[in-house]
Biopython code that builds the backbone (N, CA, C, O; Angstrom):
import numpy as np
from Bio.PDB.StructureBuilder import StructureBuilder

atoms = [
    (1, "UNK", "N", (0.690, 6.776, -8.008)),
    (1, "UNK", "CA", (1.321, 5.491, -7.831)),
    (1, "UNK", "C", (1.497, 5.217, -6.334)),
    (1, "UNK", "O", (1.667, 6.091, -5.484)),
    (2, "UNK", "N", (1.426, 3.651, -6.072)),
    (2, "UNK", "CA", (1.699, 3.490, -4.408)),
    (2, "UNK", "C", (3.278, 2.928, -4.774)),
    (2, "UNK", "O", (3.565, 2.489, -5.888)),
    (3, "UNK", "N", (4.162, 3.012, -3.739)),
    (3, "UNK", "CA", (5.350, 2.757, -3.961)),
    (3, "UNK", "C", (5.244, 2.396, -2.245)),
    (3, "UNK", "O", (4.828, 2.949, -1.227)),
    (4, "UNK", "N", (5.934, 1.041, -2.659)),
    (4, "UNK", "CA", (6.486, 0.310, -1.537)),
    (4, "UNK", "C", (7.724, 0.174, -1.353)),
    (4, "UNK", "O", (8.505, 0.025, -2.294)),
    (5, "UNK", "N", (8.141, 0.210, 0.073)),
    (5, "UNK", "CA", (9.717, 0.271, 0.509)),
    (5, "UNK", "C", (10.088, -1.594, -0.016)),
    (5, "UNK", "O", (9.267, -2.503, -0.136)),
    (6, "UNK", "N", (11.348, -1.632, -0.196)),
    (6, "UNK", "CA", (12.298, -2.707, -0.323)),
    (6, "UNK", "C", (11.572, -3.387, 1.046)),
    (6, "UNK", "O", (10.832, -4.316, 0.724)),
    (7, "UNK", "N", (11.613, -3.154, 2.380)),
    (7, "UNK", "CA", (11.182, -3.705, 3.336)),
    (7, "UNK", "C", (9.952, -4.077, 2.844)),
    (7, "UNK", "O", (10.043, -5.253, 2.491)),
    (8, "UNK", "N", (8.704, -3.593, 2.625)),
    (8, "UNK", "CA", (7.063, -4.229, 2.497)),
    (8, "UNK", "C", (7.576, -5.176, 1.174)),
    (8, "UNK", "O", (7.725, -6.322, 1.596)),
    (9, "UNK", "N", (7.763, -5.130, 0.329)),
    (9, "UNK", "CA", (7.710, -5.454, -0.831)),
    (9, "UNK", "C", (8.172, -7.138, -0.218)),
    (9, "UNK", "O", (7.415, -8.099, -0.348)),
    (10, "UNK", "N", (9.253, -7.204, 0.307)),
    (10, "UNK", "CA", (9.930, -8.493, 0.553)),
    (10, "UNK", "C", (9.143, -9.238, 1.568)),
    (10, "UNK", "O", (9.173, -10.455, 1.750)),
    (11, "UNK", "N", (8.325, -8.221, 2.305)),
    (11, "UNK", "CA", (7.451, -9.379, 3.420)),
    (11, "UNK", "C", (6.086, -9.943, 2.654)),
    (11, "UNK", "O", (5.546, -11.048, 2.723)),
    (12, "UNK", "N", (5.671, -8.511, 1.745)),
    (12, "UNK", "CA", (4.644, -9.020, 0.498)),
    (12, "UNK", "C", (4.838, -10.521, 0.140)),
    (12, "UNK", "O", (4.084, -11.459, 0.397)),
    (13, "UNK", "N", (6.433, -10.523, -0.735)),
    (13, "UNK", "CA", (6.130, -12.012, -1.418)),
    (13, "UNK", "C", (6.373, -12.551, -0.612)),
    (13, "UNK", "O", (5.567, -13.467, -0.776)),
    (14, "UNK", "N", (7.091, -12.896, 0.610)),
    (14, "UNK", "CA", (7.035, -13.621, 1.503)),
    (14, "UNK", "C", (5.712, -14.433, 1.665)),
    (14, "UNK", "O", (5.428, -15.574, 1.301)),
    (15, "UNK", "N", (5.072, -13.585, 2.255)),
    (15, "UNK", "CA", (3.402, -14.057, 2.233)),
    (15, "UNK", "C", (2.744, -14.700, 1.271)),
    (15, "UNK", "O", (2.050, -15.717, 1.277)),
    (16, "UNK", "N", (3.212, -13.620, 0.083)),
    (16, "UNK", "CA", (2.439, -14.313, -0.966)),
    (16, "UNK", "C", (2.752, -15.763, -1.036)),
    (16, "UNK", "O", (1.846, -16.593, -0.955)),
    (17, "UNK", "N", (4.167, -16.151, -1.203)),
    (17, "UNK", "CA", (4.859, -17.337, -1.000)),
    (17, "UNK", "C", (4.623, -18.847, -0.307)),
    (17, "UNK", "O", (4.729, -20.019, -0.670)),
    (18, "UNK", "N", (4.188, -18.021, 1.068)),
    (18, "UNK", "CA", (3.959, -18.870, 2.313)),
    (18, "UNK", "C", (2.385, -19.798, 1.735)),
    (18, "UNK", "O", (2.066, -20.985, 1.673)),
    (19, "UNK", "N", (1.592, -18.226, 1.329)),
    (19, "UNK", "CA", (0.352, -18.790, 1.481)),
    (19, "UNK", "C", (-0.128, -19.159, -0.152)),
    (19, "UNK", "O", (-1.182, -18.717, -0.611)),
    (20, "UNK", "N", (0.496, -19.740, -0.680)),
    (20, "UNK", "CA", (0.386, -20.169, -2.284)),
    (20, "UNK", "C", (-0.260, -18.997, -2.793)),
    (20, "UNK", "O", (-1.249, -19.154, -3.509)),
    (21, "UNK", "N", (0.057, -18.114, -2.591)),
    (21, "UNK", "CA", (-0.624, -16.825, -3.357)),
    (21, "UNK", "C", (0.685, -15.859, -4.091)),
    (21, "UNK", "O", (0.514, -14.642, -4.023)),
    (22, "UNK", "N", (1.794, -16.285, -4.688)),
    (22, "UNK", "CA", (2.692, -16.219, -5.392)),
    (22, "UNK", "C", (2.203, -15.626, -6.796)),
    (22, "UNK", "O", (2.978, -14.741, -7.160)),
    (23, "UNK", "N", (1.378, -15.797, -7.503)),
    (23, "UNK", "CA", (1.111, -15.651, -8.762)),
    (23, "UNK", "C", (-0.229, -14.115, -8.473)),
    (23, "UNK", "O", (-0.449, -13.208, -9.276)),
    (24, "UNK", "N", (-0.743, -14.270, -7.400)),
    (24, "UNK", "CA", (-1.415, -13.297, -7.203)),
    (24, "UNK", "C", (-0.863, -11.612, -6.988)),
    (24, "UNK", "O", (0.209, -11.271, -6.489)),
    (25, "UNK", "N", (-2.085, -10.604, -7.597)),
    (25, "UNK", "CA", (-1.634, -9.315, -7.265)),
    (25, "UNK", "C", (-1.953, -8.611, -5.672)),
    (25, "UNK", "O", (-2.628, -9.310, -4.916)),
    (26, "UNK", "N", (-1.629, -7.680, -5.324)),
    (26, "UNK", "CA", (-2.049, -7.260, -4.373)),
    (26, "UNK", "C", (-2.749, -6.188, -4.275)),
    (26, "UNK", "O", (-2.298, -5.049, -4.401)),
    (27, "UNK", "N", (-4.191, -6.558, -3.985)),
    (27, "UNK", "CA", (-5.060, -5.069, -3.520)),
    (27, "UNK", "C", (-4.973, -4.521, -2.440)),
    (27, "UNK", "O", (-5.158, -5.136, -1.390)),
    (28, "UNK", "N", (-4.615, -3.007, -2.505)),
    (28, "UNK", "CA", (-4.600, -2.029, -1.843)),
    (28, "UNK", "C", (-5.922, -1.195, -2.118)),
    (28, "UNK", "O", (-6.257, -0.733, -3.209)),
    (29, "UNK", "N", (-6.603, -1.093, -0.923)),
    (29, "UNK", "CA", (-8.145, -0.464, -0.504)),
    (29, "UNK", "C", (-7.778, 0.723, 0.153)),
    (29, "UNK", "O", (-6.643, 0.829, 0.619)),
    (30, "UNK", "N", (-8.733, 1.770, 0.263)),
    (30, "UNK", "CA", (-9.071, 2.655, 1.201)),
    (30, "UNK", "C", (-10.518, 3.403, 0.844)),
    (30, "UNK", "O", (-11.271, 3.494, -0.125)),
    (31, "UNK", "N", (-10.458, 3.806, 1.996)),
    (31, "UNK", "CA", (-12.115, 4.427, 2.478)),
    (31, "UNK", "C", (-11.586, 5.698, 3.088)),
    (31, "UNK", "O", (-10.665, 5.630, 3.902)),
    (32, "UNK", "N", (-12.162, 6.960, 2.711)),
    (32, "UNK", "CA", (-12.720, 7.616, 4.026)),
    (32, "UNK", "C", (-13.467, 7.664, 4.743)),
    (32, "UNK", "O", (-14.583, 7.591, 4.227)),
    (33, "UNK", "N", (-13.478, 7.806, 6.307)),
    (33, "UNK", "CA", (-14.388, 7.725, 7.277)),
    (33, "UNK", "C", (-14.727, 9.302, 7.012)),
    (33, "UNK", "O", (-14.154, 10.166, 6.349)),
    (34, "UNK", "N", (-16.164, 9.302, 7.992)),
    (34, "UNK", "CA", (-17.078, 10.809, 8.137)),
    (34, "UNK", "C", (-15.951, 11.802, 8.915)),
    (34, "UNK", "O", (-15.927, 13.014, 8.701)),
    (35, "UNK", "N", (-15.050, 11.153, 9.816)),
    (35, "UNK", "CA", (-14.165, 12.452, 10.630)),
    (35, "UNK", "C", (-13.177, 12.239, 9.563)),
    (35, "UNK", "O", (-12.316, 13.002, 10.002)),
    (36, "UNK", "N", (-12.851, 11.936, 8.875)),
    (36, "UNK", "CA", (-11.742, 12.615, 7.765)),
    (36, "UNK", "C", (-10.872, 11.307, 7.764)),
    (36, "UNK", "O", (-10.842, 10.852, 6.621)),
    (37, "UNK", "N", (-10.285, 10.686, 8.492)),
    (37, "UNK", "CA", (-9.539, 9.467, 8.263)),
    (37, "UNK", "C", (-9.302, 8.626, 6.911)),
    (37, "UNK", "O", (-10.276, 8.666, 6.160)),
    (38, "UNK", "N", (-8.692, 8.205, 6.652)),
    (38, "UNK", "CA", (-8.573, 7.121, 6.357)),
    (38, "UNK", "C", (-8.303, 5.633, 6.740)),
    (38, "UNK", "O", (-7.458, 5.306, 7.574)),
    (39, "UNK", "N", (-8.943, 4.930, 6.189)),
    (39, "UNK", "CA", (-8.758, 3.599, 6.510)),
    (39, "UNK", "C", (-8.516, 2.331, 5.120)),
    (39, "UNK", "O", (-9.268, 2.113, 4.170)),
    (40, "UNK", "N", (-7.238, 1.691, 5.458)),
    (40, "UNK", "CA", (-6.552, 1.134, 4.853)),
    (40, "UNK", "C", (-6.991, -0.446, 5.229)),
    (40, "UNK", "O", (-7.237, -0.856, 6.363)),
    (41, "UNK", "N", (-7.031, -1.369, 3.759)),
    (41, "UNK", "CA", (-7.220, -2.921, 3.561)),
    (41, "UNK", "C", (-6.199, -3.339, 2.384)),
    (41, "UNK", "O", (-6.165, -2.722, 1.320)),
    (42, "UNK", "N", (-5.415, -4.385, 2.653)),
    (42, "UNK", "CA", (-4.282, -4.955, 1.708)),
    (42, "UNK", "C", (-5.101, -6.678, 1.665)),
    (42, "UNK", "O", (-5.554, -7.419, 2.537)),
    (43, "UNK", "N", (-5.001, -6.742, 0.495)),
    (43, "UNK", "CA", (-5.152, -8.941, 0.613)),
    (43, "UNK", "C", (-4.857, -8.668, -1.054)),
    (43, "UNK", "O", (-4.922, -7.874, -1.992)),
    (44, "UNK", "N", (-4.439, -10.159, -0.539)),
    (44, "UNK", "CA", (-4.460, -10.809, -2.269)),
    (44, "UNK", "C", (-5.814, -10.913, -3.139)),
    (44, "UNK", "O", (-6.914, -11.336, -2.785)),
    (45, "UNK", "N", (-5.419, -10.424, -4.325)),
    (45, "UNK", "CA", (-6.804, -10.402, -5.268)),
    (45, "UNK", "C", (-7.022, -11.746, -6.208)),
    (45, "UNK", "O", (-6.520, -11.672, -7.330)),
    (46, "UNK", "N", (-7.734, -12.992, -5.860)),
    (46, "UNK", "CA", (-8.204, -13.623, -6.672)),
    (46, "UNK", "C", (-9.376, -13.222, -7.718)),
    (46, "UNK", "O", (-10.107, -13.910, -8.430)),
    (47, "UNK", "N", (-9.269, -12.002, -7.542)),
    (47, "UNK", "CA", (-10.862, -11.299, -8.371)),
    (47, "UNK", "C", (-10.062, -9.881, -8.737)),
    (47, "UNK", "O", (-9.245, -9.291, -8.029)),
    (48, "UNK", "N", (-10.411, -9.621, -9.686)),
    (48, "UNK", "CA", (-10.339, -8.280, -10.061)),
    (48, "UNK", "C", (-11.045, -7.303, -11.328)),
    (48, "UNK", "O", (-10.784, -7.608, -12.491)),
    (49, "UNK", "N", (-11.892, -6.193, -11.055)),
    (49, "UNK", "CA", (-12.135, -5.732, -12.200)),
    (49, "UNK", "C", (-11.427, -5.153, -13.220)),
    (49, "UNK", "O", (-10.316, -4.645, -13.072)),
    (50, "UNK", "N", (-12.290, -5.237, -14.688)),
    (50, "UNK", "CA", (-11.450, -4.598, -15.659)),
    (50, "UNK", "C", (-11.499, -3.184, -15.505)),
    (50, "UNK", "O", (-11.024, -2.688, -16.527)),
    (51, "UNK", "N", (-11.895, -2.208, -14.604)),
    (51, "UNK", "CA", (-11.573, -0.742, -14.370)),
    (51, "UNK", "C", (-10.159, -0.495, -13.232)),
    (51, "UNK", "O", (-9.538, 0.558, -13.090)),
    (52, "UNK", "N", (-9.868, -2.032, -12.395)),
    (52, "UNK", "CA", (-8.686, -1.906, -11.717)),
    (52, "UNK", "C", (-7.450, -1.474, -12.419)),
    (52, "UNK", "O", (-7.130, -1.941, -13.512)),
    (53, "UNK", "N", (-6.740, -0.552, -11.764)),
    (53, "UNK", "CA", (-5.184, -0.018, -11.876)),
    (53, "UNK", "C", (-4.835, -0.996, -11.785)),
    (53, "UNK", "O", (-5.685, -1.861, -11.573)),
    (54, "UNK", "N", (-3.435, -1.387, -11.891)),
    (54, "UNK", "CA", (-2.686, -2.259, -12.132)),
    (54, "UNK", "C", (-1.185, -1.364, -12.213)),
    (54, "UNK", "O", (-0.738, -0.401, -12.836)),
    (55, "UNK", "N", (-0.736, -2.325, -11.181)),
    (55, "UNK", "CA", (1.478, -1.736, -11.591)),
    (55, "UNK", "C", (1.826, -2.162, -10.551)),
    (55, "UNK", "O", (1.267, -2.709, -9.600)),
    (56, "UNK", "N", (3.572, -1.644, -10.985)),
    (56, "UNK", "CA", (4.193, -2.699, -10.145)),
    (56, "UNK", "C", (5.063, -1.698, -9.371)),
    (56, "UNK", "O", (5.323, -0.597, -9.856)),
    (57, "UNK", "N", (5.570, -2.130, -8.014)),
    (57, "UNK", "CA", (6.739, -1.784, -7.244)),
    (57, "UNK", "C", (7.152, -2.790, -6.304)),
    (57, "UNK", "O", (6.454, -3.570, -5.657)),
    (58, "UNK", "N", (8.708, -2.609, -6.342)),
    (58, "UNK", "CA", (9.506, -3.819, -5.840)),
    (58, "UNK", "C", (9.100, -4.740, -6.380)),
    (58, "UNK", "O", (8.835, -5.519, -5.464)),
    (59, "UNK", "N", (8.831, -5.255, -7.400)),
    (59, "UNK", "CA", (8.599, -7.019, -8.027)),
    (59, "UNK", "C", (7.047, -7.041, -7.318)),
    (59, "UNK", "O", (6.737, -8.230, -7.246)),
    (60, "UNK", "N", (6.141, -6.341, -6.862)),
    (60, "UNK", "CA", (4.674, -6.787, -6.582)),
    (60, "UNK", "C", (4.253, -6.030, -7.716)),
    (60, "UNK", "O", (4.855, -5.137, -8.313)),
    (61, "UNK", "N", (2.926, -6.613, -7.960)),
    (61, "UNK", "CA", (2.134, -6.217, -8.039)),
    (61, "UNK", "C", (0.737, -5.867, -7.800)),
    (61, "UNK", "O", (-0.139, -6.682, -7.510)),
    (62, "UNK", "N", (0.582, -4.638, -7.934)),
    (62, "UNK", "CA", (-0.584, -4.035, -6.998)),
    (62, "UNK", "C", (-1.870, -3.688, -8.016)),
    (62, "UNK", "O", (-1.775, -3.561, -9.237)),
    (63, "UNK", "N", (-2.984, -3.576, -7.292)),
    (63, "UNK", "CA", (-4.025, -3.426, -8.082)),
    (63, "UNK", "C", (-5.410, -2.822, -7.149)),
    (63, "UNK", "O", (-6.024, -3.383, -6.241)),
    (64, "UNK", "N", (-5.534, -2.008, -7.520)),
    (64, "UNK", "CA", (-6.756, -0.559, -7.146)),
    (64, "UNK", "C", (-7.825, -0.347, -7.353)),
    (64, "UNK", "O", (-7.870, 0.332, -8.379)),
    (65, "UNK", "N", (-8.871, -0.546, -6.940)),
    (65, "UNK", "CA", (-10.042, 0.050, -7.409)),
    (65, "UNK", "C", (-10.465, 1.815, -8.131)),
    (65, "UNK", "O", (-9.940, 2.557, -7.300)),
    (66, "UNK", "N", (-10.784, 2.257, -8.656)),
    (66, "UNK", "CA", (-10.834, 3.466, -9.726)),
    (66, "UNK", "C", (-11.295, 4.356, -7.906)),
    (66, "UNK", "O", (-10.809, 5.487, -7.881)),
    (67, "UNK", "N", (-11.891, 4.082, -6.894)),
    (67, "UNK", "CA", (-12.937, 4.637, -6.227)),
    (67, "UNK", "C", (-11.799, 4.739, -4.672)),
    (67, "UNK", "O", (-11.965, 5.329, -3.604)),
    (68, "UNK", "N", (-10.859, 4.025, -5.096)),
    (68, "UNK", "CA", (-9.463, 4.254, -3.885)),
    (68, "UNK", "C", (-8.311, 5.311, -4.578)),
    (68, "UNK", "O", (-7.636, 6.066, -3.878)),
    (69, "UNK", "N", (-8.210, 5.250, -5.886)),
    (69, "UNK", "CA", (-7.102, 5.858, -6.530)),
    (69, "UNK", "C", (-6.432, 7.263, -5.500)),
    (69, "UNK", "O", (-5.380, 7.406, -4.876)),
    (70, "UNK", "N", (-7.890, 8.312, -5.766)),
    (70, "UNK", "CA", (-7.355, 9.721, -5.217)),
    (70, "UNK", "C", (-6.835, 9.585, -3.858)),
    (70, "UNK", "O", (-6.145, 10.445, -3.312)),
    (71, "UNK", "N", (-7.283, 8.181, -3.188)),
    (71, "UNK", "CA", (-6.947, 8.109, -1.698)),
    (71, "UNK", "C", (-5.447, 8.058, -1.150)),
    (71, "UNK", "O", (-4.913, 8.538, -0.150)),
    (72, "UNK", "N", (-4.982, 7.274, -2.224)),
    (72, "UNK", "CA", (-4.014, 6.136, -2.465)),
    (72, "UNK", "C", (-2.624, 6.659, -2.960)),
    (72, "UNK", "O", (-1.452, 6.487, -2.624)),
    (73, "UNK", "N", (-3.414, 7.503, -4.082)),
    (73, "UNK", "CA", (-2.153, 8.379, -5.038)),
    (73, "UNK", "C", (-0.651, 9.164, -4.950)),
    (73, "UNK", "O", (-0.492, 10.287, -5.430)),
    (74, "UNK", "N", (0.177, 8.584, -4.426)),
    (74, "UNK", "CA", (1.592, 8.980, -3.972)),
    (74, "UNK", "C", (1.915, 8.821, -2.737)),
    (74, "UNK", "O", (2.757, 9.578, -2.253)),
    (75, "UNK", "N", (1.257, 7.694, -1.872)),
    (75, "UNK", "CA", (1.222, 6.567, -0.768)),
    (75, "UNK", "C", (2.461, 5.754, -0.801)),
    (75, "UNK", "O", (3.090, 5.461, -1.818)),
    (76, "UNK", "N", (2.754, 5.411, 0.445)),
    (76, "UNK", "CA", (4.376, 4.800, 0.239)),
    (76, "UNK", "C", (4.234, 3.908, 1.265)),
    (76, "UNK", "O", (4.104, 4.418, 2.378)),
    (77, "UNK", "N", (4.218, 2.372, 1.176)),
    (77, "UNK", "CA", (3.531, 1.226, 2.210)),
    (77, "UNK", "C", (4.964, 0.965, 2.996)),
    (77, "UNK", "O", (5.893, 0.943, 2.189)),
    (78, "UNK", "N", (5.251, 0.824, 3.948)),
    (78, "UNK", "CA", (6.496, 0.941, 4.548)),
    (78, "UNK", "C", (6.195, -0.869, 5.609)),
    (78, "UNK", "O", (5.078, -1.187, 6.016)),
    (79, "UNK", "N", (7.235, -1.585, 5.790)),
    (79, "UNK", "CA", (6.704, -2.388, 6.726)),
    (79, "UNK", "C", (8.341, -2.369, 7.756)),
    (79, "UNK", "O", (9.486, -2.648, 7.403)),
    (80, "UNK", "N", (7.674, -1.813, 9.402)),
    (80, "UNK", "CA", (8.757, -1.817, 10.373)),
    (80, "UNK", "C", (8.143, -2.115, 11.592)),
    (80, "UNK", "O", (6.980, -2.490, 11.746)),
    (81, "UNK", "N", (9.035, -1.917, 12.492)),
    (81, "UNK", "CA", (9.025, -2.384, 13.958)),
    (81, "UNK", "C", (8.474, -1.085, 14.316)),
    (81, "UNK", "O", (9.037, -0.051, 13.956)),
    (82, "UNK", "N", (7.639, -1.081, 14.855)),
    (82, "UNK", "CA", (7.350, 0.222, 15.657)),
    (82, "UNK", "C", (6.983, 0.368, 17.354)),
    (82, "UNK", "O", (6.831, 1.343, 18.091)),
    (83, "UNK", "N", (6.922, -1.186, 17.574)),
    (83, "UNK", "CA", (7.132, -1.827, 18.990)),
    (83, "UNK", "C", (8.638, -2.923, 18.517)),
    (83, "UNK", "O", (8.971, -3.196, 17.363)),
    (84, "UNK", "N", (9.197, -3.293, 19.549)),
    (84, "UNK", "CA", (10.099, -4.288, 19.547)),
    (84, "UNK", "C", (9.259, -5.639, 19.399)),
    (84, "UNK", "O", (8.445, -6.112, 20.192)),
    (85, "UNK", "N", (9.668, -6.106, 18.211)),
    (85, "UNK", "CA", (8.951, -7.636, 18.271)),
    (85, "UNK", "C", (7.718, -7.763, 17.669)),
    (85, "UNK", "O", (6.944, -8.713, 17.787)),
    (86, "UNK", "N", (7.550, -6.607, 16.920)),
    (86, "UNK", "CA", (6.065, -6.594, 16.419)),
    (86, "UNK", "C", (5.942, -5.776, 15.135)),
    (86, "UNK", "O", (5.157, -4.830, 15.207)),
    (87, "UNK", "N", (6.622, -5.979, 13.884)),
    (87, "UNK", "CA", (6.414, -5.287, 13.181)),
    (87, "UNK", "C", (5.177, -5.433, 12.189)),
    (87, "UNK", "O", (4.700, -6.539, 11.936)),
    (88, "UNK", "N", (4.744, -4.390, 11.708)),
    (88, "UNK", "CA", (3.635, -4.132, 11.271)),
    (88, "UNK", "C", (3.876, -3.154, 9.607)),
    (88, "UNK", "O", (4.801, -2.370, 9.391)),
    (89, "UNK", "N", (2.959, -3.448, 8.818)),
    (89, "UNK", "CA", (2.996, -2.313, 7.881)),
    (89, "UNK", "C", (2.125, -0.959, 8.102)),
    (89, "UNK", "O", (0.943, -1.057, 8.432)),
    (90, "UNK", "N", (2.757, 0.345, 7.904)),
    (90, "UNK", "CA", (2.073, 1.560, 7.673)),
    (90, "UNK", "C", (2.243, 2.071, 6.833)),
    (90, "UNK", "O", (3.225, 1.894, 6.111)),
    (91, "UNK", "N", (1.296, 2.925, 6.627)),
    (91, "UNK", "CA", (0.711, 3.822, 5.471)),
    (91, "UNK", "C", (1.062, 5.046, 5.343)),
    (91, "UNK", "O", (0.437, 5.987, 5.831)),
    (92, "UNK", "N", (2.204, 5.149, 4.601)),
    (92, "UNK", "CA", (2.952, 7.044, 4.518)),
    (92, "UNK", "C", (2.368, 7.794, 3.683)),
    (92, "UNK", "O", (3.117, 8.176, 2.784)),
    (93, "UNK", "N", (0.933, 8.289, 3.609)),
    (93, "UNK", "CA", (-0.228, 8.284, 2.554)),
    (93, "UNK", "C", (-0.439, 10.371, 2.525)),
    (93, "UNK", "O", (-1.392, 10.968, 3.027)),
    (94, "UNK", "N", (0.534, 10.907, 1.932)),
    (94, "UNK", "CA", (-0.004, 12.856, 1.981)),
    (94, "UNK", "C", (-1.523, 13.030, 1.715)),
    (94, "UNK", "O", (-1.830, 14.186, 2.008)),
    (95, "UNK", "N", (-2.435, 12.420, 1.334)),
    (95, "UNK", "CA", (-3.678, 12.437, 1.233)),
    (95, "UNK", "C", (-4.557, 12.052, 2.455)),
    (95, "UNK", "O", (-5.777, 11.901, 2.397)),
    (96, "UNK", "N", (-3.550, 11.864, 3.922)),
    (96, "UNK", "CA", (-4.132, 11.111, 4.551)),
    (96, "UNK", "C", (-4.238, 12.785, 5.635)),
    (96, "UNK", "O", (-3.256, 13.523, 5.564)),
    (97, "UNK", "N", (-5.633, 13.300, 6.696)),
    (97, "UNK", "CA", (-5.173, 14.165, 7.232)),
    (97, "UNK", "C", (-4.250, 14.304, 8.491)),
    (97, "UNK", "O", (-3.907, 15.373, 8.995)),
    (98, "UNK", "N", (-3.868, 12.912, 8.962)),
    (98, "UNK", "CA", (-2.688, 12.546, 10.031)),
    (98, "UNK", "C", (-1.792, 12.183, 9.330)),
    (98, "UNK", "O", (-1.134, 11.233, 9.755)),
    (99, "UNK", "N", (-1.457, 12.713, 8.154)),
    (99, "UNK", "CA", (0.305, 11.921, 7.691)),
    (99, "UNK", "C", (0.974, 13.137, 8.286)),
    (99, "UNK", "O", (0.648, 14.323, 8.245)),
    (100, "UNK", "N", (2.152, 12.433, 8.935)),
    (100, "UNK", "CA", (3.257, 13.392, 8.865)),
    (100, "UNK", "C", (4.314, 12.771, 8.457)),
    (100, "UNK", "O", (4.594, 11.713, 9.021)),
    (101, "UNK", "N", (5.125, 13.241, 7.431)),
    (101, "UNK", "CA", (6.139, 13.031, 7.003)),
    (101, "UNK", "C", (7.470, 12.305, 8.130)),
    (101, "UNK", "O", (7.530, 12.650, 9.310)),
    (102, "UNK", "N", (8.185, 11.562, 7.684)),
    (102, "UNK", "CA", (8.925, 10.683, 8.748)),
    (102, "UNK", "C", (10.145, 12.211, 8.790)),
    (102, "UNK", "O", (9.942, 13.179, 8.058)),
    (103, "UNK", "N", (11.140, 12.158, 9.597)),
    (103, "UNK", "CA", (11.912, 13.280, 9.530)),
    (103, "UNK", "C", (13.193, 12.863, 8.666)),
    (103, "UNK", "O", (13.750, 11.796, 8.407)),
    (104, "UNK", "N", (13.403, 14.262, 8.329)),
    (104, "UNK", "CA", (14.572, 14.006, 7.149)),
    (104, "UNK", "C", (14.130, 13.202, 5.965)),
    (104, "UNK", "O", (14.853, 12.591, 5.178)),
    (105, "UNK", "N", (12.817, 13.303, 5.967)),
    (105, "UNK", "CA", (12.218, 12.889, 4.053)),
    (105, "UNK", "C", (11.920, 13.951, 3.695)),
    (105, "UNK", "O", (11.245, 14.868, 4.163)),
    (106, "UNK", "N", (12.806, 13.684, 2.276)),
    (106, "UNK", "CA", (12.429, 14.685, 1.310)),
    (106, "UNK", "C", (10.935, 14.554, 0.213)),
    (106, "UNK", "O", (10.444, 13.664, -0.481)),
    (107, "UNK", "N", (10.587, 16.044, 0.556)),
    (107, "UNK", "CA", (9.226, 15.310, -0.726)),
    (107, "UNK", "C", (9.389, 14.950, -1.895)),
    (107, "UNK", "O", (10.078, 15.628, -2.657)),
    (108, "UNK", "N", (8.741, 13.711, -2.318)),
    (108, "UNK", "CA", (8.711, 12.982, -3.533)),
    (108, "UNK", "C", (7.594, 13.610, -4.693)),
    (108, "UNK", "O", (6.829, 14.565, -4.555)),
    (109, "UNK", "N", (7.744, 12.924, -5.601)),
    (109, "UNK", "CA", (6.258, 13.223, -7.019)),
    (109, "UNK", "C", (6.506, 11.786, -7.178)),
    (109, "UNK", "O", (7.532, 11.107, -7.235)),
    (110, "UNK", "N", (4.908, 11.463, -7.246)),
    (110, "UNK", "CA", (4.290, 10.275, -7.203)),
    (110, "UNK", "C", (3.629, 10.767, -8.798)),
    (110, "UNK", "O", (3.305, 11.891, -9.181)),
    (111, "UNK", "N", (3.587, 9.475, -9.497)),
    (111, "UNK", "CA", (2.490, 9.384, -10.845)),
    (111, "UNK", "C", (2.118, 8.262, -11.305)),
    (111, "UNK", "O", (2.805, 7.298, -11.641)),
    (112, "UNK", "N", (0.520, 8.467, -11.318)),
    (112, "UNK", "CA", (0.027, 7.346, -11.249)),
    (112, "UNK", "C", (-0.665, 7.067, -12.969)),
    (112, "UNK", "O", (-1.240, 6.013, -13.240)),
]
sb = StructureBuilder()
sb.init_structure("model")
sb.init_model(0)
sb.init_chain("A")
sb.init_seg("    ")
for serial, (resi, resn, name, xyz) in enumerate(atoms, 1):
    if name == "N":
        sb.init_residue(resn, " ", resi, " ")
    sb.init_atom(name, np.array(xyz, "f"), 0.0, 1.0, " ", f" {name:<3s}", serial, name[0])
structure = sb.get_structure()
């Protein structure tokens, strides 16, 4: 499961809101690159297949391709300031090989 903080979730519908995309779900993508990375894509899904995941956190809903799942799987979308004046969403992803845990988090079980 991806689980989004109270913070992403509220800038989610925000957006969704702003940009008449209210009724829409949200796809969450990833790829690995050849050096091990990951790389992360969020947009609204006017399209979706019938092999897409589907569920919800914080009042969104999210939706996956079968071929992102293992990437994705107990990922936690966080949206903060990490410059003054510029906040951004990141990806708290244990599948990722640069996650490090924020300090003083305890590990979770994710199920998807």
């Amino acid at each position: 499961m991806i689980t989004l903080t109270p913070a992403a979730a509220a800038q989610i519908l925000k957006s969704a809101k702003e940009g008449n995309m209210a009724e829409l779900p949200l796809r969450v993508a990833a790829k690995r690159e050849s050096d091990g990375n990951i790389n992360y894509g969020m947009g609204f899904a006017d399209e979706h297949d019938q092999n897409d995941l589907s569920f919800n956190s914080e009042g969104v809903t999210l939706v996956v391709a079968p071929v992102s799942l293992e990437l994705v799987k107990g990922m936690t979308i966080d949206f903060v300031e990490l410059e003054s004046g510029n906040p951004t969403f990141i990806f708290l992803n244990p599948n990722d090989p640069n996650y490090v845990p924020p300090e003083g988090s305890a590990p979770t079980e994710h199920h998807l």
